[in-house]
C-alpha positions, -999 to 999 in steps of 0.1 A, spaced: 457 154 115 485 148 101 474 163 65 456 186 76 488 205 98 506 199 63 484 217 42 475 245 68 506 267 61 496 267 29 461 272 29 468 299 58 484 322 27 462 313 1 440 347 8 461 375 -8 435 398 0 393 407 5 369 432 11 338 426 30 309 439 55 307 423 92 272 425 115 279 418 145 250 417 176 260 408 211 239 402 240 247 403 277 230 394 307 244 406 343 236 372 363 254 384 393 272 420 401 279 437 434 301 470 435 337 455 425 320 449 391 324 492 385 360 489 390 366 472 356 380 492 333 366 473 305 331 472 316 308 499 300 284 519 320 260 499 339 228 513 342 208 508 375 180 483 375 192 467 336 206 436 337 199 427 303 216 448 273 220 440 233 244 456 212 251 459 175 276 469 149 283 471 112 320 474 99 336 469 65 370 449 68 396 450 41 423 422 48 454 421 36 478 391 40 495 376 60 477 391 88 464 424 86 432 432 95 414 469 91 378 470 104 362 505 99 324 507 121 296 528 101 274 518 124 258 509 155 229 507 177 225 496 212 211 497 250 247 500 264 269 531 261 297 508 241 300 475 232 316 455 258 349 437 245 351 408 269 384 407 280 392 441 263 396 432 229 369 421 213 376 421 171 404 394 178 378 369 181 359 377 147 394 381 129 406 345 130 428 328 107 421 290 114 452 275 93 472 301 114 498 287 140 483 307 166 447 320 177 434 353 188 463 372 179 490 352 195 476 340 223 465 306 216 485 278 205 464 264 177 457 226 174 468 230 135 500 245 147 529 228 132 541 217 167 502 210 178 513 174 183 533 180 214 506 197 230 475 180 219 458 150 217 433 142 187 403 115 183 380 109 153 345 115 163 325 106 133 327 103 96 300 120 76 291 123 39 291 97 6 329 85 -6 353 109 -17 337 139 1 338 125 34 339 149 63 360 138 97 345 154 127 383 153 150 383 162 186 413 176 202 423 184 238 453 199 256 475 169 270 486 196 298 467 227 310 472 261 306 455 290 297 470 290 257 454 260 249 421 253 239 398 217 235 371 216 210 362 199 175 377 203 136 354 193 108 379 188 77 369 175 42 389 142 28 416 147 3 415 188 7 420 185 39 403 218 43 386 228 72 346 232 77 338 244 111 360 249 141 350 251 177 378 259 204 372 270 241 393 280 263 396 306 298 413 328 311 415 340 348 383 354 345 367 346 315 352 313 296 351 316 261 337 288 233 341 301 199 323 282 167 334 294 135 319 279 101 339 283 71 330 285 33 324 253 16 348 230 -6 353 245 -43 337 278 -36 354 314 -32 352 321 4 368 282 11 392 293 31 375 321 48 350 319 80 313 330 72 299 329 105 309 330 144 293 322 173 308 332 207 297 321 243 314 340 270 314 332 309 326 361 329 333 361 371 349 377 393 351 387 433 313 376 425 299 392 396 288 368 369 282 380 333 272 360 309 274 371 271 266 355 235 275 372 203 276 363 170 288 378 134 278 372 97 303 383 69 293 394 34 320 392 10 322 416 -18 354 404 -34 383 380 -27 417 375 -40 432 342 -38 466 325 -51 466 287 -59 482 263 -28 515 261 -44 519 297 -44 503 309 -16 536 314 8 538 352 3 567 366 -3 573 405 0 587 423 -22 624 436 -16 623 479 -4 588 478 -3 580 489 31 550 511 23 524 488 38 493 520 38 467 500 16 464 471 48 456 499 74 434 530 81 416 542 109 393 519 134 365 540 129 358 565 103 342 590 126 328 612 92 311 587 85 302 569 119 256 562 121 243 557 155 204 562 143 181 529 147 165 540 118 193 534 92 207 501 108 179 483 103 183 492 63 218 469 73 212 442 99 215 408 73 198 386 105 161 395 119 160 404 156 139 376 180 109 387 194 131 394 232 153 412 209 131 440 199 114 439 230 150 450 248 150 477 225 113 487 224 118 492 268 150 510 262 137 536 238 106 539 256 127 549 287 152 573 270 128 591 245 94 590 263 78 604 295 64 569 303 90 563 331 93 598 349 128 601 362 131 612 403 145 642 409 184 637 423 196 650 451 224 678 444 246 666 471 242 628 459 250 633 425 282 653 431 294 619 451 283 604 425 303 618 395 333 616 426 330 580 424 327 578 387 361 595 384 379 575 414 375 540 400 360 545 362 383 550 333 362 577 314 366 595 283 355 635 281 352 649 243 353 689 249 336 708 217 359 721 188 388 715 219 397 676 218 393 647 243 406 638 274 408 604 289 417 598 319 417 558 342 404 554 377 421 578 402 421 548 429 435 516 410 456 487 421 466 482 388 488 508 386 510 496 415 536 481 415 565 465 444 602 456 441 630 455 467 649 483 458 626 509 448 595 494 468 557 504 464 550 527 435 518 542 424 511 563 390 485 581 367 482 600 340 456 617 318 457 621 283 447 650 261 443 655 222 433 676 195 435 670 158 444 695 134 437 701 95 460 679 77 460 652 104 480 677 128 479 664 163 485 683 199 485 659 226 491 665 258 499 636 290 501 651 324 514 618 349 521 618 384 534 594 406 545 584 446 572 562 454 563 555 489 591 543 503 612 574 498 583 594 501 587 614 468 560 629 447 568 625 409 551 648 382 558 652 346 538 672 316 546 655 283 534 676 253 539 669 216 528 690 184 530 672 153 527 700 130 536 679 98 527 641 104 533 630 69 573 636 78 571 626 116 581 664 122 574 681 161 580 697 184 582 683 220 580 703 255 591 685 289 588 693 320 587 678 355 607 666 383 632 641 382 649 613 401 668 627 431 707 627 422 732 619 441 765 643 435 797 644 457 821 659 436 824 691 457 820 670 488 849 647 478 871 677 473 861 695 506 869 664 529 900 660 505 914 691 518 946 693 536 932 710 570 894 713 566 877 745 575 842 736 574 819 712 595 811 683 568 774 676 592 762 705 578 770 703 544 743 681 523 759 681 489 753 646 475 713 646 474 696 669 450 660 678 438 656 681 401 635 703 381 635 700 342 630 711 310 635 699 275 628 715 239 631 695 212 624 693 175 618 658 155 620 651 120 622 621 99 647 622 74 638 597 50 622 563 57 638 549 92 664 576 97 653 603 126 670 636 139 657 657 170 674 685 181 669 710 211 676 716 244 674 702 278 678 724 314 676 712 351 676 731 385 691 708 407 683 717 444 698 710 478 666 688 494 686 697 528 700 729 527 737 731 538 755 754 560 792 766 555 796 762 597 834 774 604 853 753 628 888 769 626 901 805 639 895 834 616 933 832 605 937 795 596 904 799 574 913 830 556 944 810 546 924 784 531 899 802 516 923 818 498 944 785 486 914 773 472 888 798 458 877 777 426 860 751 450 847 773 477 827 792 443 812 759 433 792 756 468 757 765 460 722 752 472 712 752 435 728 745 404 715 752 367 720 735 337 717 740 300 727 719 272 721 718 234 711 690 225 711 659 191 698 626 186 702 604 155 682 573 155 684 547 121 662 521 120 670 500 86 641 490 67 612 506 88 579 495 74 556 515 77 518 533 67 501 565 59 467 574 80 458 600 60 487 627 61 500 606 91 528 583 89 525 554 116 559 532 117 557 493 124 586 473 129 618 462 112 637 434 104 667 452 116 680 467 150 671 504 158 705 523 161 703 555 185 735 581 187 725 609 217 748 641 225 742 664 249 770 693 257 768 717 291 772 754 285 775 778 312 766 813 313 730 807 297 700 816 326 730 819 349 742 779 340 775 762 358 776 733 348 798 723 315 800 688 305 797 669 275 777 634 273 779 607 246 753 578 246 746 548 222 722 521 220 708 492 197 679 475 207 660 446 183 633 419 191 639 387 171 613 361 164 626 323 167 596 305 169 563 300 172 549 326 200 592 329 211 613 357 215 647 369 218 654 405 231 686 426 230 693 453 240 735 470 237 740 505 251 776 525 262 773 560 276 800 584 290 801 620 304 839 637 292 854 673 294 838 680 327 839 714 345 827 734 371 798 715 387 785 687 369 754 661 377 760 624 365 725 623 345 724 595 317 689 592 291 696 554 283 709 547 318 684 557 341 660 545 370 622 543 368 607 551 408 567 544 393 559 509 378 569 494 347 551 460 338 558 433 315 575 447 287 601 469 308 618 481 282 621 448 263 635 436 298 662 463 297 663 473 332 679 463 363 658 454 390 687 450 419 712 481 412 717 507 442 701 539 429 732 556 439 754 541 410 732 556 381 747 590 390 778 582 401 795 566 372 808 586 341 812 558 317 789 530 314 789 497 293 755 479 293 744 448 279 703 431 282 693 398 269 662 384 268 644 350 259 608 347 259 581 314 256 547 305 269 562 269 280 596 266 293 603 254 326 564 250 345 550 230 320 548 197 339 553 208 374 522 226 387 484 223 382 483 260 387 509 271 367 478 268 343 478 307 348 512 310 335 510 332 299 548 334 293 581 330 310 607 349 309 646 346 314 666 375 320 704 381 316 716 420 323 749 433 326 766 459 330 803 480 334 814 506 354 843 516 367 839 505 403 815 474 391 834 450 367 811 439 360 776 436 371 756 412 367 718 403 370 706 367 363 668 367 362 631 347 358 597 357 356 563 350 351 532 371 333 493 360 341 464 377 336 465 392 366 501 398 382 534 396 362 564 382 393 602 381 385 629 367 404 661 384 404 701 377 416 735 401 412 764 392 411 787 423 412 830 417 412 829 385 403 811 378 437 773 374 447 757 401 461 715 392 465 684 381 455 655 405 449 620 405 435 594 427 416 556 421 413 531 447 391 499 445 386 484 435 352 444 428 350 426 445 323 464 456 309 473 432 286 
């Protein structure tokens, strides 16, 4: 084993690139299901009295190295309305690099990982074949559980130490996977590449058992390979144009769903229970032979009711675009944490493409925090008019986090002899309605300007009363020592502000889709400048401000399946007059549930809502370390279920907190994602909090 984790960095590079067509035919059988089994949002459409269903595609892949992988489907055939994707992402397990230090994506820890040995153990099973082409049949196993490692069997040939066949299982919450994959033999072109797979899949839950077996064949037309002691790719310097390793998923132009043609394609004959799945399934949807029962109205509409409360469903509207839209009652979308406390959200999604890859898309959300009882809504639409620049336009609109303001209410208690009765004035809780304009354009490569506008109505949610509790003589003097503040009491205030926003990300790879340019990452940190400046005067505004926000944010890689995150930000609100509200972009609550990647962990969890609006100047600070195994590895059977770990470290400055201070852990399973939080604010310790949000079927 030894040899073989030596040579598999280099053997995992030695494929600079190939073209070539996958079948793939998958078969599922519904052993068990019961009505929980519709509320999966990656199940397909179940139809009533089929337990049985067979599905079939055919893709060309082009792969480029290290890791990119672009599979296009012309066509496909099946009993099901989609293919089901096991856990929701089905290519991963027919695009698998086995010299790579990781499996499906990042997920698994790989047995020929580099730092395999501290995880695994390895035995020789047998040795196969006549003297110098021996072939080792090695077993390996995890030495501790958990759900990102897998046991199964190598087959590797002596002195290339190249492997054969590889068979890894391994589980998840819900699903039991075994995955054979047989390679190319020793000498030949496809060596290093996998010619066949053979999946076995286990799926329960809450009772329903589905069992499914798929398997894929590859065919390929050509392959481009650099000798071992070359093969560690090296990019080339500026080159960030990475458009020949990625197009679209599916080429819908060209996209066959006829049975007809795909038998002029499928490399492996059907069995006998094969065709006859198909042979029923055609009889029933083309023929008369199985006379459907006339519905009753009233049923049906419940029906499609319950479709749309716990389906996820797509709806493709004619020459208008799609809409897709998850289940309106879904526990996935909750979420719980001490200060804000149970949230709820959804959102629909609408788009329509354009000559020249010109997009409209269109995101209605809404959302209920229920422990302040507040309804959020939003409409997010964007129009990119000229994708091949990044260029759009952006509308906004929706209501905001309450704000607090007592500016005005802080000078009317400061007065000398008060005039009014401060019970009925409700100055410091507002209602916001909003509405941005802006325009987006990339400069050149990595360097992005937006421009536009951004307006609020900020409303008293209890209206206040000027209540007079002084003799008419005492409060004319007043009133006339201080007419500036008496004008700023309002139940509304208006806003309007022109708007910039400079964002440089340095060396931003990057690829076209067509006319469309899709950004990646970056080796570097992304760099965003935001102004914002209050005029008055415009659609009757008051308030005049000016706001000034920075932030750097970068995830850096430092090992195998760890991360570092950081996030820097400083905002500050200066030549403030008239009546103002305290409103950050970067700095800012979210009352509807954010799960595991929070902003690459850049929130706190603990803060008093209040201080987000009640601070003019802010210093903020976010580190992040991420890693599958870092402090449950030997305590717990069941932290088995434990996909990462997380430790936080947020701080932040203002002028009444110096500083703050969160110290954080978490945990992210399959199923629930659970942090534990403590502040520290003045130097002194202030409490410990929690969040939990759901995460089945979101990862």
């Amino acid at each position: 084993m030894k040899q073989v984790i030596f040579y598999a960095p280099f053997y995992e590079r030695i494929i600079d690139e190939y073209k070539a067509e996958l079948y793939i035919k998958g078969q599922v059988n519904i052993r068990k299901k019961n009505h929980i089994l519709r509320f999966m949002p990656t199940m397909f459409r179940i139809r009533k009295g089929v337990r049985e269903y067979l599905m079939e595609t055919y893709s060309d892949i082009h792969f480029t190295a290290p890791d990119i992988y672009d599979q296009k489907v012309k066509a496909s055939v099946g009993t099901s309305s989609e293919f089901w994707e096991l856990d929701g992402d089905l290519p991963e397990y027919f695009h698998i690099n086995v010299y790579s230090p990781t499996l499906l994506y990042d997920k698994l820890l790989s047995p020929l990982s580099p730092e395999a040995m501290k995880y695994y153990s390895y035995r020789i099973d047998s040795v196969k074949g006549a003297k110098h082409n021996l072939q080792y049949r090695i077993s390996f196993k995890p030495k501790n559980k958990s759900f990102q490692l897998v046991s199964g069997y190598l087959i590797v040939s002596e002195d290339v130490w190249s492997v054969r066949e590889m068979r890894f299982a391994g589980r998840s919450e819900m699903l039991r996977f075994n995955n054979l994959v047989r390679m190319g033999d020793v000498g030949e072109a496809d060596e290093f590449l996998p010619l066949h797979y053979n999946i076995d899949a286990d799926f329960r839950f809450l009772g329903n058992v589905v069992d499914a077996d798929y398997m894929a064949v590859l065919d390929y037309k050509s392959i481009k390979q650099k000798a071992p002691s070359s093969a560690q790719r090296k990019r080339v310097k500026g080159k960030y144009n990475l458009s020949d390793s990625y197009t679209l998923t599916t080429d819908t132009n060209k996209h066959r769903k006829d049975s007809a043609y795909f038998n002029t394609l499928r490399p492996v004959p059907l069995t006998m229970h094969e065709q006859e799945l198909y042979q029923d399934f055609f009889l029933r949807r083309d023929t008369l032979l199985y006379p459907v029962k006339p519905k009753n109205k009233n049923l049906k509409f419940w029906g499609q009711i319950g479709d749309v409360l716990i389906s996820r469903y797509s709806v493709d509207v004619s020459k208008m675009g799609s809409i897709r839209c998850s289940p309106l009652i879904n526990p996935l979308l909750l979420s719980y944490s001490g200060k804000n406390g149970l949230s709820y959200r959804q959102e629909f999604k609408y788009n329509q493409f354009f000559a020249g890859d010109r997009l409209l898309r269109i995101v209605p959300k809404i959302g209920y925090n229920f422990m302040r009882k507040e309804l959020y809504w939003s409409v997010n639409s964007d129009f990119d008019y000229w994708p091949r620049k990044r260029a759009a336009f952006h509308i906004n609109v929706g209501n905001g986090n309450r704000i607090y303001s007592s500016d005005v209410l802080d000078e009317l208690k400061n007065m000398p002899d008060s005039i009014f009765d401060f019970n009925q004035i409700h100055l410091d809780y507002f209602k916001d309605l909003y509405f941005r304009l802006r325009h987006s354009w990339e400069i050149v490569n990595g360097l992005s300007l937006e421009v536009g506008v951004s307006m609020h109505k900020r409303t008293e949610v209890n209206k206040s009363r000027l209540v007079p509790i002084k003799p008419f003589s005492q409060r004319r003097a007043l009133l006339e020592e201080y007419p500036d503040l008496i004008a700023k009491i309002r139940h509304s205030y208006i806003s309007f502000a022109p708007r910039v926003t400079l964002k440089w990300t340095p060396g931003q790879y990057y690829y076209m889709n067509g006319d469309r340019k899709v950004n990646l990452h970056s080796k570097y940190p992304s760099l965003t400048v935001d102004w914002e400046r209050g005029v008055s005067g415009v659609f009757n505004s008051t308030g005049v401000y000016e706001r000034v926000e920075v932030d750097v944010q970068h995830n850096i890689p430092v090992g195998l399946m760890r991360d570092v995150y950081f996030r820097f930000g400083w905002g500050a609100f200066t030549n403030q007059k008239e009546m103002y509200f305290v409103d950050f972009a970067n700095f800012t609550r979210s009352n509807l549930p954010i799960g595991w990647n929070d902003e690459i962990g850049g929130v706190f969890q603990l803060l008093d809502a209040r201080w987000y609006n009640s601070s003019r100047q802010y210093v903020r600070g976010h580190l992040t370390y991420e890693a599958p195994f870092l402090l449950l590895k030997h305590l717990l059977k069941s932290t088995q279920y434990v996909l990462n770990e997380r430790l936080y470290l947020n701080a932040l400055v203002v002028p009444h907190l110096k500083p703050y201070i969160e110290v954080g852990y978490g945990i992210g399973t399959n199923i629930f994602d659970l942090g534990v939080f403590g502040s520290f604010a003045n130097r002194k310790f202030r409490e410990v909090g929690c969040k939990f949000t759901f995460e089945l079927f979101n990862r």
